[in-house]
N, C-alpha and C positions, 0 to 999 in steps of 0.2 A: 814965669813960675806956673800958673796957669797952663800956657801951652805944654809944656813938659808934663804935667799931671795928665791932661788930654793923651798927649800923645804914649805914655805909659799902658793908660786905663786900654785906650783903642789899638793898643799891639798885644792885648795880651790875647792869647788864644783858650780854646776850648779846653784841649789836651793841658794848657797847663792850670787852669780852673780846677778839672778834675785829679791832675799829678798830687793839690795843694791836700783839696780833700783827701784823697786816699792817705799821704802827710801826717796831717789832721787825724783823721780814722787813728795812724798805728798810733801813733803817741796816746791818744788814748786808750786805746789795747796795751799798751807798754806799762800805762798808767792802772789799769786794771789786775797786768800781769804780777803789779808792786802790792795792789790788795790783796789779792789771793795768797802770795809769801807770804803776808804779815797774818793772814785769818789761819793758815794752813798752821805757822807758827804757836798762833795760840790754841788751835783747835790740841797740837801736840801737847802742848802743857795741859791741857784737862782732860785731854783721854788720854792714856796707856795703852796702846796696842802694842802685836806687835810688825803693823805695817805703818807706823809712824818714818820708820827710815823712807820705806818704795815711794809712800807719797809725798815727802819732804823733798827726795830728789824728783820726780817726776814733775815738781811744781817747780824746780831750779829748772829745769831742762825746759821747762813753756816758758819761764819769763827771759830766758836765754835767748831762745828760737824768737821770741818777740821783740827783743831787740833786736838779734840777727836780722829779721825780715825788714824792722824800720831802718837799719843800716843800708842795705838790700835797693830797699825804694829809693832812699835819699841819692845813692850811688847810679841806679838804672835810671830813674826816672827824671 
């Protein structure tokens, strides 16, 4: 059991240390992308403008891309 936990730890490489964090990084970016929808949302309900559409979709299209890119890594890297 032991030896196998060893021999995991001692093959893992650099590139993939860093592969995990960048990982890491998007899902919290993905996870930020999810606040901003929901602030953007309610910023809509107490203001009235009327650039409430351009920004509602401009905030669909970042947390989209931010998925996209976590898709992206998970697949390249």
């Amino acid at each position: 059991m032991m030896e196998n936990l060893a021999n995991i730890l001692l093959g893992v490489t650099a590139f993939e240390v860093v592969k995990w964090f960048f990982v890491v990084g998007l899902v919290m970016y993905v996870a930020f992308g999810v606040v901003i929808v929901r602030q953007v949302g309610v910023m809509t309900e107490a203001v009235e403008d009327e650039f409430n559409g351009v920004i509602f979709i401009l905030v669909w299209a970042h947390l989209l891309l931010a998925v996209g890119l976590l898709i992206l890594a998970i697949v390249v890297l």
